[in-house]
TORMAR-718973 format. One record per atom (N, C-alpha, C): x, y, z. Coordinates in steps of 0.02 Angstrom, whole numbers, plus 50000, padded with zeros to 5 digits. Layout:
<r east="X" north="Y" up="Z"/>
...
% end
This chain:
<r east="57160" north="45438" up="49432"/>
<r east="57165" north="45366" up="49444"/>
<r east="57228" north="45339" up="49411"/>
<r east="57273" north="45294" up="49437"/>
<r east="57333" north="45287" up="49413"/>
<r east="57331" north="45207" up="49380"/>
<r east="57358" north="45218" up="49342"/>
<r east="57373" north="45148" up="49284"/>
<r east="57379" north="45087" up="49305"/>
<r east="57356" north="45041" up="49292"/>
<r east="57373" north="44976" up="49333"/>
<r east="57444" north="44960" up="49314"/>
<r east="57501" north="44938" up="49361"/>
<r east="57575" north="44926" up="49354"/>
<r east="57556" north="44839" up="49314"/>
<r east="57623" north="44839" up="49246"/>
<r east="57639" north="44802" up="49224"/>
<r east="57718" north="44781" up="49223"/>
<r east="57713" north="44750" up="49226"/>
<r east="57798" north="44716" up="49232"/>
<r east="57825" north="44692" up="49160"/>
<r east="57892" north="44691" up="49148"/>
<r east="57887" north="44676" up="49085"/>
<r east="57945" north="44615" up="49099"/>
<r east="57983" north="44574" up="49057"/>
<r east="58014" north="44509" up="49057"/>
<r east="58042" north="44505" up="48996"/>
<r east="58113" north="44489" up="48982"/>
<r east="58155" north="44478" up="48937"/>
<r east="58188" north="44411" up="48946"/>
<r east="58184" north="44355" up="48901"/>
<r east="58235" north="44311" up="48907"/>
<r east="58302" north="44327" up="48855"/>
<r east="58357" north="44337" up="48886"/>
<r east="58395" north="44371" up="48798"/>
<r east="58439" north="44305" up="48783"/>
<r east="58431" north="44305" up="48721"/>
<r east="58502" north="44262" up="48710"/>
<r east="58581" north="44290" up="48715"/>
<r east="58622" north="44240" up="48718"/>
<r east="58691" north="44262" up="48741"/>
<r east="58704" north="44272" up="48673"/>
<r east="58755" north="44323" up="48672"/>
<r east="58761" north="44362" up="48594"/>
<r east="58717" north="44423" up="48589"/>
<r east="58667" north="44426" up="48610"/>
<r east="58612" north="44470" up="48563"/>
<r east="58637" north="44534" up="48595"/>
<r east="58632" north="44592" up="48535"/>
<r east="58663" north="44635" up="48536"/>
<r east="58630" north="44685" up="48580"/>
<r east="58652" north="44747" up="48612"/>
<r east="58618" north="44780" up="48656"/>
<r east="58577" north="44843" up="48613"/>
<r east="58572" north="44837" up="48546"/>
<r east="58526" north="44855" up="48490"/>
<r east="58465" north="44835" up="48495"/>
<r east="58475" north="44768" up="48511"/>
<r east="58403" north="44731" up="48502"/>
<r east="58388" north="44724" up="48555"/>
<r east="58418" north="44703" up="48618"/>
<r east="58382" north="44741" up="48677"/>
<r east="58355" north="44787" up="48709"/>
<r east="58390" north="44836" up="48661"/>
<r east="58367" north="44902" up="48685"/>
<r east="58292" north="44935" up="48641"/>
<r east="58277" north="44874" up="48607"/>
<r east="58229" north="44881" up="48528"/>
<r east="58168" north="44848" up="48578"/>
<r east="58188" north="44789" up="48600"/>
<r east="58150" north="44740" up="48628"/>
<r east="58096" north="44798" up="48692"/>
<r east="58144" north="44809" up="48737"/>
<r east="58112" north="44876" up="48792"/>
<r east="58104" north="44925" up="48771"/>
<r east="58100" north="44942" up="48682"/>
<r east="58073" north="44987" up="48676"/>
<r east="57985" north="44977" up="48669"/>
<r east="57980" north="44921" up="48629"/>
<r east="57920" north="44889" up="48622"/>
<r east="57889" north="44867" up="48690"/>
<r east="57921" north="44859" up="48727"/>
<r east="57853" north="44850" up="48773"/>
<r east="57831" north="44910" up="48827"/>
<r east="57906" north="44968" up="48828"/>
<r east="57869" north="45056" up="48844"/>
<r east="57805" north="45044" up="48814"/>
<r east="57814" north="45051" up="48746"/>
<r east="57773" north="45066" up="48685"/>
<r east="57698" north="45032" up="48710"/>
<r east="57704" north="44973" up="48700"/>
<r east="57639" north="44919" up="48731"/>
<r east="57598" north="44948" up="48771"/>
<r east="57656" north="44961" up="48857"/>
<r east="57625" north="44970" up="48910"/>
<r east="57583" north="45042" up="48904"/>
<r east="57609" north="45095" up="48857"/>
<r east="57578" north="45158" up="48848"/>
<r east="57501" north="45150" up="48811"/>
<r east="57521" north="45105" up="48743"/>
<r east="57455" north="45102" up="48718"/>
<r east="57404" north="45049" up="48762"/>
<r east="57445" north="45030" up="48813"/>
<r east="57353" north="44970" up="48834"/>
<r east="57322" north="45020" up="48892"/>
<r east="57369" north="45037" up="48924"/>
<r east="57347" north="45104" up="48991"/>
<r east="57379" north="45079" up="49037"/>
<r east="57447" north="45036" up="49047"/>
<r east="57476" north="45033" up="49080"/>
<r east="57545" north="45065" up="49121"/>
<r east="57551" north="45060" up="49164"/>
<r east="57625" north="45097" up="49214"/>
<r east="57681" north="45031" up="49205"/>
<r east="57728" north="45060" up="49167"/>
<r east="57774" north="44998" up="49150"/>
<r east="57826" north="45005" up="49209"/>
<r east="57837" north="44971" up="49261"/>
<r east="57867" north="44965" up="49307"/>
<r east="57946" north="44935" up="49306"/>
<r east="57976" north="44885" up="49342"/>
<r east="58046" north="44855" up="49307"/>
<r east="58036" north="44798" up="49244"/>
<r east="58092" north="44811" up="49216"/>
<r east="58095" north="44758" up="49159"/>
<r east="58138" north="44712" up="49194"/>
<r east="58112" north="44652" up="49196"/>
<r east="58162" north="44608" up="49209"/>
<r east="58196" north="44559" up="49151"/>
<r east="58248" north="44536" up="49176"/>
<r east="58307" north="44506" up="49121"/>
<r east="58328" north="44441" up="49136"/>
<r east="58350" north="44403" up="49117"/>
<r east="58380" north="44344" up="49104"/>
<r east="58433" north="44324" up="49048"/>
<r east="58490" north="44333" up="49052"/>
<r east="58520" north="44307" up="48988"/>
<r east="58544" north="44251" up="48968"/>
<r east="58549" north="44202" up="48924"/>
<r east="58565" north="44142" up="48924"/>
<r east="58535" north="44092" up="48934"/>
<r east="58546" north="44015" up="48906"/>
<r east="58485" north="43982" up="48930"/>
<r east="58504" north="43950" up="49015"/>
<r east="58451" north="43954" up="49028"/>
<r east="58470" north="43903" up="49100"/>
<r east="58476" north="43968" up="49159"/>
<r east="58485" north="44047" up="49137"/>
<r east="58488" north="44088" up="49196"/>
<r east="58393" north="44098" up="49213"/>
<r east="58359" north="44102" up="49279"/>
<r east="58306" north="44107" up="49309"/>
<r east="58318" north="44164" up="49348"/>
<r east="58372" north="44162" up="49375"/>
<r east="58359" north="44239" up="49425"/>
<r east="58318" north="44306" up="49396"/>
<r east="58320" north="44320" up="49368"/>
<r east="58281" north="44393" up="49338"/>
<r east="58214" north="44365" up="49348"/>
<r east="58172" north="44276" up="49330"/>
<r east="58121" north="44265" up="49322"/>
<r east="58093" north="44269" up="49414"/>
<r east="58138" north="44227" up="49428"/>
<r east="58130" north="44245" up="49511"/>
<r east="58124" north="44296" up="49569"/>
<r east="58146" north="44350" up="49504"/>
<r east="58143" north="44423" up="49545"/>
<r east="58074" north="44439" up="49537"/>
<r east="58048" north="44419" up="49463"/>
<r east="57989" north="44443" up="49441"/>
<r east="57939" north="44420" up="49473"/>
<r east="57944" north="44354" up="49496"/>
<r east="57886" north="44326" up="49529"/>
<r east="57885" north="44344" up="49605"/>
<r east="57924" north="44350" up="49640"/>
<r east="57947" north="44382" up="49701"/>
<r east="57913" north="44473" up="49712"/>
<r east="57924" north="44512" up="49644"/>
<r east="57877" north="44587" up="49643"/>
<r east="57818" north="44549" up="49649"/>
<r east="57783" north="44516" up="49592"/>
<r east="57724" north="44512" up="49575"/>
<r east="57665" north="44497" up="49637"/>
<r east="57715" north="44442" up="49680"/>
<r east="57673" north="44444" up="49759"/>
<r east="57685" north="44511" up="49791"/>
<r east="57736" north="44538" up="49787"/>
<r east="57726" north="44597" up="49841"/>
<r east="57668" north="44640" up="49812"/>
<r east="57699" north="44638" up="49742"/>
<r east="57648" north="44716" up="49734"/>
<r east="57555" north="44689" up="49715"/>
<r east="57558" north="44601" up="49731"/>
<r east="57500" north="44576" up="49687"/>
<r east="57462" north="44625" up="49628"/>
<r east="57526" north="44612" up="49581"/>
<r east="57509" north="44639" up="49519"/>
<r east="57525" north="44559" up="49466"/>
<r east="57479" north="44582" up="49435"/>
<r east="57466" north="44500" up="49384"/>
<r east="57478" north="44513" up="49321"/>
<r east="57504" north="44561" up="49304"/>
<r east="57531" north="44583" up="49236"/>
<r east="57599" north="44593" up="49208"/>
<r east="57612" north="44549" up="49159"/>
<r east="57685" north="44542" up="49128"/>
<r east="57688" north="44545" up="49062"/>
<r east="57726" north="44589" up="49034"/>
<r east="57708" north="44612" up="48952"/>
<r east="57806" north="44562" up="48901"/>
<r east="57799" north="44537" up="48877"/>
<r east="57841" north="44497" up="48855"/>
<r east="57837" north="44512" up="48776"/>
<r east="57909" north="44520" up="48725"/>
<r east="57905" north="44540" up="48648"/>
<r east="57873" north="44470" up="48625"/>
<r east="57872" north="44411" up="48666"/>
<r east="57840" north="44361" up="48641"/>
<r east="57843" north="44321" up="48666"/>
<r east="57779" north="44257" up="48647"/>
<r east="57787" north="44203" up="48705"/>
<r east="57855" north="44161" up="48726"/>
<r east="57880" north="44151" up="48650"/>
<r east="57971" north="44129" up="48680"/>
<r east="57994" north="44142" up="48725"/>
<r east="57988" north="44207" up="48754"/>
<r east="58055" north="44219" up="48802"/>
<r east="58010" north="44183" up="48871"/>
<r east="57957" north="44139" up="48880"/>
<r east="57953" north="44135" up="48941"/>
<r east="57950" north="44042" up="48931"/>
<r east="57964" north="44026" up="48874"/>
<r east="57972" north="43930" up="48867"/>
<r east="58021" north="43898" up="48901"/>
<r east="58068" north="43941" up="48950"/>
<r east="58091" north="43904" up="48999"/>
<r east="58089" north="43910" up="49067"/>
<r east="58025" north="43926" up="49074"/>
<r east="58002" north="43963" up="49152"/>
<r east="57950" north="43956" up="49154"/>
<r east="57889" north="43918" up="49219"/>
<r east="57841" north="43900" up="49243"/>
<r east="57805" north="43964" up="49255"/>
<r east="57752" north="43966" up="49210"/>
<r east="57702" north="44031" up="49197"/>
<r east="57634" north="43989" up="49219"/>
<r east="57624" north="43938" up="49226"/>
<r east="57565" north="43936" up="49255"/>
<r east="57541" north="43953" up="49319"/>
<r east="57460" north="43981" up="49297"/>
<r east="57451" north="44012" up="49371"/>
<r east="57481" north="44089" up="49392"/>
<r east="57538" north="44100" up="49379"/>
<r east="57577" north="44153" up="49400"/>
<r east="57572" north="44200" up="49401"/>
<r east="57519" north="44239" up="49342"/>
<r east="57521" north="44302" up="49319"/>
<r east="57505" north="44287" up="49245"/>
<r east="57465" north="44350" up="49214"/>
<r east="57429" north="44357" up="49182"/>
<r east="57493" north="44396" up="49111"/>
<r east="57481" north="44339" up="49049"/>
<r east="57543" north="44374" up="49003"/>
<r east="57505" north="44408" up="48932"/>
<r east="57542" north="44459" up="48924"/>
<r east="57539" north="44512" up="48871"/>
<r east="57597" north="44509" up="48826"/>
<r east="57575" north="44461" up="48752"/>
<r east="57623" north="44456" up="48736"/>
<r east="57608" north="44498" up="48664"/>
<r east="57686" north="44537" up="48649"/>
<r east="57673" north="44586" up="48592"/>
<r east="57641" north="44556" up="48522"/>
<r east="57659" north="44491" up="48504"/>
<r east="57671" north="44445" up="48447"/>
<r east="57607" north="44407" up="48480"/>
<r east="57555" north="44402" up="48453"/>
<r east="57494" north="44350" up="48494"/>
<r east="57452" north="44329" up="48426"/>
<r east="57400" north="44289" up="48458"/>
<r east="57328" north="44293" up="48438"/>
<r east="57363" north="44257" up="48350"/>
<r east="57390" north="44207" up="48318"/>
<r east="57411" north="44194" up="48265"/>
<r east="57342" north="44182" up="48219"/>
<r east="57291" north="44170" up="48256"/>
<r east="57224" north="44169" up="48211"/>
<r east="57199" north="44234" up="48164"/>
<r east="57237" north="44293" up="48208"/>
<r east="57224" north="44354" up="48174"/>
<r east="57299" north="44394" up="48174"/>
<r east="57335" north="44366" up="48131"/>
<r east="57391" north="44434" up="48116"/>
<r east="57376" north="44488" up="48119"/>
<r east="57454" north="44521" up="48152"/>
<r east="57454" north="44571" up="48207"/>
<r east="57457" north="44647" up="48119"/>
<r east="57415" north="44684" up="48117"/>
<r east="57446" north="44748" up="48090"/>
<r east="57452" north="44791" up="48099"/>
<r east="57484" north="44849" up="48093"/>
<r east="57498" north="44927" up="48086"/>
<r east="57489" north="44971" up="48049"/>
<r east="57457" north="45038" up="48093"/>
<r east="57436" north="45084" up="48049"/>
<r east="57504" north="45149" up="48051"/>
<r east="57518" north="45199" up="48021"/>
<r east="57502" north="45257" up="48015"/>
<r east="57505" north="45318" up="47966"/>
<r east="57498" north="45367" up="48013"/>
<r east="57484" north="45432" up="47981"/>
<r east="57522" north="45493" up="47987"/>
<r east="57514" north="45540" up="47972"/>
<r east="57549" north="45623" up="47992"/>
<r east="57482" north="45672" up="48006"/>
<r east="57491" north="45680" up="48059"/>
<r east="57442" north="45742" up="48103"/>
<r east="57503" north="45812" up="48101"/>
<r east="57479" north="45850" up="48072"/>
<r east="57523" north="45904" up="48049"/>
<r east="57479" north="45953" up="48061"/>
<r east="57401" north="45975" up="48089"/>
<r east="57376" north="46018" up="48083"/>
<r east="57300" north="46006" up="48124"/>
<r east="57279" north="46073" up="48158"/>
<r east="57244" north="46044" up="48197"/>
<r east="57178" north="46008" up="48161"/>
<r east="57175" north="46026" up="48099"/>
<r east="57130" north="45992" up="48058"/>
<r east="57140" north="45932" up="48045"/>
<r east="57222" north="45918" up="48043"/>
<r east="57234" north="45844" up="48041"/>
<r east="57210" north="45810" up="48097"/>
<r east="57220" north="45833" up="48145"/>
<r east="57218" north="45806" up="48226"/>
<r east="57131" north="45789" up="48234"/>
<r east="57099" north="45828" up="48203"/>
<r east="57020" north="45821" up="48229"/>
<r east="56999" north="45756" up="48175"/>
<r east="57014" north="45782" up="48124"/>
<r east="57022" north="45687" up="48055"/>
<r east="57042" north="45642" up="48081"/>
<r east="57092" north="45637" up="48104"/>
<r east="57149" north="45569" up="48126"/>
<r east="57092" north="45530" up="48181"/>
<r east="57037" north="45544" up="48204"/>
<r east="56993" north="45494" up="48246"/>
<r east="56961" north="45474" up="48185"/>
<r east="56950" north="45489" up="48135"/>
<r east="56913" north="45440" up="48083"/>
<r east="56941" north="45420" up="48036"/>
<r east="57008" north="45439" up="48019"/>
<r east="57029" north="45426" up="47992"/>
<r east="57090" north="45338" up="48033"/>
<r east="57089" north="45338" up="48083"/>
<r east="57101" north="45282" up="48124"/>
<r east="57071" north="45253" up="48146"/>
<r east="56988" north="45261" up="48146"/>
<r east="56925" north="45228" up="48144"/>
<r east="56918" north="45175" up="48078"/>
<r east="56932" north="45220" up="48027"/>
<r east="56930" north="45193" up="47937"/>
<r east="56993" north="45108" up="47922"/>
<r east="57043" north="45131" up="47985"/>
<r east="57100" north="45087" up="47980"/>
<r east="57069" north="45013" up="48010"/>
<r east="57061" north="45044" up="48075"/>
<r east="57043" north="44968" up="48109"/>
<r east="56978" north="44948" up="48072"/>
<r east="56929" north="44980" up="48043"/>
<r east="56885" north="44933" up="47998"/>
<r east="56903" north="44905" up="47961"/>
<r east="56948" north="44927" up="47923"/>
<r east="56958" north="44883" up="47849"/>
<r east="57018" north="44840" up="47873"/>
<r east="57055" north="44840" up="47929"/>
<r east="57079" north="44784" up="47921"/>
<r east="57066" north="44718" up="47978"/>
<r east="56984" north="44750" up="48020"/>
<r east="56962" north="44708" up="48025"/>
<r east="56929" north="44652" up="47997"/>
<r east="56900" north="44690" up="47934"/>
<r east="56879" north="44667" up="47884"/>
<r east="56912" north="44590" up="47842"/>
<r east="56990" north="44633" up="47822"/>
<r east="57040" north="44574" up="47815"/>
<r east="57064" north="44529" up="47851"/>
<r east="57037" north="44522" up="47908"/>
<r east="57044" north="44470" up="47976"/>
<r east="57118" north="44488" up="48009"/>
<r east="57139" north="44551" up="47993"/>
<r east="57213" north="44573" up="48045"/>
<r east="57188" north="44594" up="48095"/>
<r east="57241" north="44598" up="48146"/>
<r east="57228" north="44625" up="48231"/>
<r east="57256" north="44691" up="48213"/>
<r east="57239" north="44761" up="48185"/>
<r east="57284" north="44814" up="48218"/>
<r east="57296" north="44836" up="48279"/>
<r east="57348" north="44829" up="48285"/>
<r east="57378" north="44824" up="48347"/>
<r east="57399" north="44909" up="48373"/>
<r east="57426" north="44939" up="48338"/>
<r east="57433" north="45010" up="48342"/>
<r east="57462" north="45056" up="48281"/>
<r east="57417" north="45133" up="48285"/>
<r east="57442" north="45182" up="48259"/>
<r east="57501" north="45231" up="48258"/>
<r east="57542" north="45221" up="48227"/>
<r east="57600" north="45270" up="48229"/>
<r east="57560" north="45333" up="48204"/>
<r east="57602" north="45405" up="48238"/>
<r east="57587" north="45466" up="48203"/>
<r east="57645" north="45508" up="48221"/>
<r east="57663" north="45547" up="48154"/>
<r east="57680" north="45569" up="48149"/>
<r east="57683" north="45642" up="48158"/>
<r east="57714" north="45678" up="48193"/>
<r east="57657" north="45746" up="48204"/>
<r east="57722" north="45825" up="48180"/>
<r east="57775" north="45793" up="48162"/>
<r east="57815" north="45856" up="48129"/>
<r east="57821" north="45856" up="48048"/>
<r east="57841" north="45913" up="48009"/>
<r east="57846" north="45889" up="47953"/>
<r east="57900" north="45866" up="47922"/>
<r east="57920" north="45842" up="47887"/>
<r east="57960" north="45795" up="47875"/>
<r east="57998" north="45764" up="47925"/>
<r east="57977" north="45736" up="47974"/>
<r east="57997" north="45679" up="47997"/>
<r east="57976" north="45610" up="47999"/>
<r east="58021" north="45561" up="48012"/>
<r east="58004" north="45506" up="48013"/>
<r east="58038" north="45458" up="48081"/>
<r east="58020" north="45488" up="48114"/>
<r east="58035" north="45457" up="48210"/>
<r east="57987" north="45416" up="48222"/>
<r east="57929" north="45410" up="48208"/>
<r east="57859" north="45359" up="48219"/>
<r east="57883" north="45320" up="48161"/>
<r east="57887" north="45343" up="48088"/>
<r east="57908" north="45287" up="48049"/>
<r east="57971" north="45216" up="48067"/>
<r east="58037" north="45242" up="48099"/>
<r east="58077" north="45230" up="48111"/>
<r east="58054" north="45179" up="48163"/>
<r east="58013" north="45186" up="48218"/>
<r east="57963" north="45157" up="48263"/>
<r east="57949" north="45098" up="48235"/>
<r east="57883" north="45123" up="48187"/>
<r east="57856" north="45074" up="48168"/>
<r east="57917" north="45009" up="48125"/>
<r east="57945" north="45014" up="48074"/>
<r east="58001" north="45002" up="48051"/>
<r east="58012" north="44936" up="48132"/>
<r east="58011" north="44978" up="48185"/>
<r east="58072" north="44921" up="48243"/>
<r east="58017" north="44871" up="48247"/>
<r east="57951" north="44908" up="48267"/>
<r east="57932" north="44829" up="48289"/>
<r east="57879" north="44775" up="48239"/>
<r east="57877" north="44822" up="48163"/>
<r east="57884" north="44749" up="48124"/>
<r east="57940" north="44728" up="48124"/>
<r east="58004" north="44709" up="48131"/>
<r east="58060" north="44672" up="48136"/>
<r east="58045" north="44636" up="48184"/>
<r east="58032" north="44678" up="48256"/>
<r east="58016" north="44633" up="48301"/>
<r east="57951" north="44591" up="48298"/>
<r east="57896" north="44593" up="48288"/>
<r east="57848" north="44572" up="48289"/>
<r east="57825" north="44519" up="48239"/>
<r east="57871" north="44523" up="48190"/>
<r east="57858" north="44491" up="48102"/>
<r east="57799" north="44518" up="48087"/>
<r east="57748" north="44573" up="48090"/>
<r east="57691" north="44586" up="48072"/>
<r east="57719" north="44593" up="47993"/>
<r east="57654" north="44584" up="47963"/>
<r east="57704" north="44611" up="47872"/>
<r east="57637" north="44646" up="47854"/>
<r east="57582" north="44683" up="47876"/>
<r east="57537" north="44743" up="47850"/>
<r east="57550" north="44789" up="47895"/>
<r east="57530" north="44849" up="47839"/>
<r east="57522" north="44920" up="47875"/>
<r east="57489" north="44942" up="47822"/>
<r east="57461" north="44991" up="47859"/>
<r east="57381" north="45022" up="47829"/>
<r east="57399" north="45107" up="47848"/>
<r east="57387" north="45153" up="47788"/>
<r east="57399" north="45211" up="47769"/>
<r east="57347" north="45249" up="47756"/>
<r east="57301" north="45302" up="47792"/>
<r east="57262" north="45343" up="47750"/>
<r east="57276" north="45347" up="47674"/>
<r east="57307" north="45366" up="47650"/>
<r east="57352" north="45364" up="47565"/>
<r east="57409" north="45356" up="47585"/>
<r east="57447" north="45361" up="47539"/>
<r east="57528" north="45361" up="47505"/>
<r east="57562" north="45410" up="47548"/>
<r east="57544" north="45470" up="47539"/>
<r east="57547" north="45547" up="47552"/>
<r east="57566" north="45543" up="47596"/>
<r east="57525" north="45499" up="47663"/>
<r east="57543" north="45503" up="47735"/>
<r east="57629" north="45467" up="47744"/>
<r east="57652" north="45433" up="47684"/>
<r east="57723" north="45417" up="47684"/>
<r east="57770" north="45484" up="47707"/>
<r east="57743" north="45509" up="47642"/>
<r east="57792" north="45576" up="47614"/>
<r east="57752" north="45595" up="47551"/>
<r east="57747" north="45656" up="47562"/>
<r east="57716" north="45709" up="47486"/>
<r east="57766" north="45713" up="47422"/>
<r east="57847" north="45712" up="47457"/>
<r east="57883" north="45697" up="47410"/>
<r east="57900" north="45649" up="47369"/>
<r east="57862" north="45639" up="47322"/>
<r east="57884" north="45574" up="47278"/>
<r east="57954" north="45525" up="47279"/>
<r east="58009" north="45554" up="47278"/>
<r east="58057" north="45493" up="47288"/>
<r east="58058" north="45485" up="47371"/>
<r east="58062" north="45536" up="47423"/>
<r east="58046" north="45497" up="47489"/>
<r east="58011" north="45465" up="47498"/>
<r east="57941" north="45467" up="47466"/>
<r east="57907" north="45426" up="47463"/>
<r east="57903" north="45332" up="47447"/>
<r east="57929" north="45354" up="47383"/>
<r east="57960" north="45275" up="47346"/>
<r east="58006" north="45236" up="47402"/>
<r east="58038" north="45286" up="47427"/>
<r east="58100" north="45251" up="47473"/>
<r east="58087" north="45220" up="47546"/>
<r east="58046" north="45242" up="47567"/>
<r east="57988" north="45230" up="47638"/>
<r east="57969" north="45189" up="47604"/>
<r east="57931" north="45198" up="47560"/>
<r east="57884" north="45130" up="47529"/>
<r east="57911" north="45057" up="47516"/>
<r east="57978" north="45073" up="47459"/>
<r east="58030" north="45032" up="47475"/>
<r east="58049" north="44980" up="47529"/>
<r east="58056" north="45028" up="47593"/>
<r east="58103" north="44997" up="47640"/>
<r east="58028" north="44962" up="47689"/>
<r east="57966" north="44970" up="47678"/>
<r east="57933" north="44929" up="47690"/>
<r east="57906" north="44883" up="47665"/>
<r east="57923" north="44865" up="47595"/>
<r east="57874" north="44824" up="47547"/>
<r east="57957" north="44757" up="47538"/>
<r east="58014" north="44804" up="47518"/>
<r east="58067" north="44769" up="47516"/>
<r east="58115" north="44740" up="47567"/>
<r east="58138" north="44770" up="47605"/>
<r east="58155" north="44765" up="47682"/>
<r east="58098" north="44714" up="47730"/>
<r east="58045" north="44718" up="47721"/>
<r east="58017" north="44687" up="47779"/>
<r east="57969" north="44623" up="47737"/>
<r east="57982" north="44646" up="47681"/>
<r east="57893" north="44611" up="47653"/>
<r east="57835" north="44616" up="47657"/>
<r east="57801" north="44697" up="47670"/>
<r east="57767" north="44726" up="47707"/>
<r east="57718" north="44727" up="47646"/>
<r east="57662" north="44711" up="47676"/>
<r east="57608" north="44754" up="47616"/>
<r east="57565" north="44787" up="47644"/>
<r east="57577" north="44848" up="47613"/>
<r east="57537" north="44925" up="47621"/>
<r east="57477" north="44926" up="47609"/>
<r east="57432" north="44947" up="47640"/>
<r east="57373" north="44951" up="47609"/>
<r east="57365" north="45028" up="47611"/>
<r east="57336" north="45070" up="47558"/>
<r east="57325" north="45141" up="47552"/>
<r east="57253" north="45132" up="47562"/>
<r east="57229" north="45163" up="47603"/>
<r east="57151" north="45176" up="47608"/>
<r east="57115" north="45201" up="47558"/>
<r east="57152" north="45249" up="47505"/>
<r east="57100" north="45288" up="47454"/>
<r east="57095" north="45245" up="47396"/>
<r east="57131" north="45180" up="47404"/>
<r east="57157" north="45130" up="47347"/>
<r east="57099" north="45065" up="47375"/>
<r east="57089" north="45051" up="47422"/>
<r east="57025" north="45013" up="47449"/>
<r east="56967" north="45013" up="47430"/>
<r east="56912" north="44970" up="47404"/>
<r east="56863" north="44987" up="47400"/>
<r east="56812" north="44997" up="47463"/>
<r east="56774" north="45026" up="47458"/>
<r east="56738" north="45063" up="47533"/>
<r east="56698" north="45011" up="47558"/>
<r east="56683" north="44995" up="47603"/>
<r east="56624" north="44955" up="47646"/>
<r east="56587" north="44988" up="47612"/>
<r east="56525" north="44928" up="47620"/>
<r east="56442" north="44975" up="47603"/>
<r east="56404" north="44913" up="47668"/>
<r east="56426" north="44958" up="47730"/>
<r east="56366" north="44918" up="47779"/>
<r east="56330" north="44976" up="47808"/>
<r east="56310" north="44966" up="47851"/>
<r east="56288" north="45023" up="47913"/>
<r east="56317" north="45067" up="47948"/>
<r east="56386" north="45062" up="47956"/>
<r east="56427" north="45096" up="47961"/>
<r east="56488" north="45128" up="47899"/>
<r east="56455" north="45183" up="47864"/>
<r east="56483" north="45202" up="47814"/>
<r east="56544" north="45222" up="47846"/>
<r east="56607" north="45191" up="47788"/>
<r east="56677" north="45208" up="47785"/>
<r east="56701" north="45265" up="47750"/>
<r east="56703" north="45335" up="47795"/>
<r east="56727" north="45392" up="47728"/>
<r east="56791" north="45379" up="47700"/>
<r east="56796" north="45436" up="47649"/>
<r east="56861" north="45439" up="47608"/>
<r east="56921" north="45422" up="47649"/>
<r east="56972" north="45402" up="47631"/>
<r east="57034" north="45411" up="47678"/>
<r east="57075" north="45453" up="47634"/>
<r east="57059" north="45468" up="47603"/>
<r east="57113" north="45483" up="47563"/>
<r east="57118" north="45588" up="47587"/>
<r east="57187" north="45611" up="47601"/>
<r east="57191" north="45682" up="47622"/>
<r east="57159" north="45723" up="47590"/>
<r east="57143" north="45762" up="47616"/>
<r east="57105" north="45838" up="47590"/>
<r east="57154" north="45901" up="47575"/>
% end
C-alpha cells in the first residue's frame, strides 16, 4: 500500500542562504518519513509578495486531490489564503505542548531489540512533562554523529530547547566528546537534556524500566 503524497511549501526570504534552505527541505524529507508520508514537490516562493510557487501548489493539490502540505512553520504560509485549501503539517506546532527530541545509539542487535523501550521510556516521561516528542534520532555506527548533527538542524529550526537521552553515554562513552555534544546542546541551543537514568521513575500502571545502558 503506498504512502499518502504530501506536498511540502517554502516561503523563503530574500537573502536567506541556500544552507538554510537546504536545512529547511531537509526537515520536512525528515517529517514526511516519520508521519508515513511520500514527499512529492517542494514548492517555493521567494520574497515577499512572490505567489507563484503557492499557485503551483494549489493547482497539484486539485489534480492529484491530495490535501496535504507539510510547512517548517506556520509563517511561511501568512501571506497566502490557506483556508479551506488543504490540510497543514506544520513542523513547529501545537505551542500548548512544546515540541521535544529524543535520541540514542543502536549499535547492536541487542541495542536494536531495547531501543522499542527504551523510546517507549522517552515519550512517557516527557509526556509526563507536558512536551510533544516529536522524534527519535538514532544513531546506528560507532562513533558517529550524523543523526546528532540532524538533530542539532532542526532544533535551530524548530526552536525546540529539550532532548531526552536514555543516559549520557548515548552522547558519547568518551568523556570529553561527550562534554562537547553536551556543550553544544545545553550552550549553543539552550537545550535541556534530560538523561533518563537521572529521572525519577513513574510509579503508575505502566512501569517505566531503567533507561539507563547495560
Amino acid at each position: 500500500m503506498m504512502n499518502p503524497l504530501i506536498f511540502g511549501y517554502l516561503h523563503i526570504e530574500s537573502g536567506q542562504s541556500p544552507d538554510e534552505t537546504f536545512r529547511q527541505e531537509r526537515a520536512l524529507k525528515g517529517y514526511a518519513e516519520r508521519e508515513g508520508f511520500s514527499l512529492a514537490t517542494i514548492y517555493r516562493d521567494v520574497g515577499s509578495g512572490s505567489r507563484s510557487g503557492f499557485a503551483a501548489l494549489v493547482e497539484e493539490l486539485a489534480r492529484t486531490e491530495t490535501r496535504h502540505v507539510v510547512v517548517p512553520a506556520m509563517g511561511h504560509l501568512q501571506e497566502v489564503p490557506t483556508e479551506g485549501e488543504f490540510e497543514v503539517h506544520a513542523i513547529k506546532t501545537n505551542p500548548a505542548r512544546p515540541l521535544a527530541y529524543g535520541y540514542l545509539r543502536v549499535l547492536t542487535d541487542a541495542d536494536d531489540r531495547r531501543a522499542v523501550a527504551l523510546e517507549q521510556n522517552m515519550k512517557r516521561f516527557a509526556a509526563a512533562q507536558g512536551l510533544q516528542l516529536t522524534a527519535i534520532y538514532h544513531e546506528f555506527d560507532s562513533g558517529s554523529i550524523d543523526a546528532f548533527n540532524e538533530l542539532v538542524e532542526v532544533l535551530r529550526l524548530t526552536g525546540a530547547r529539550d532532548v531526552f537521552v536514555p543516559s549520557l553515554e548515548h552522547l558519547a562513552e568518551n568523556d570529553p566528546l561527550q562534554r562537547a555534544l553536551l556543550d553544544r546542546l545545553e550552550c549553543g541551543f539552550s537545550t535541556t537534556v534530560h538523561s533518563l537514568d537521572e529521572l525519577p521513575h513513574q510509579q503508575d500502571d505502566t512501569t517505566v524500566t531503567s533507561a539507563s545502558r547495560e
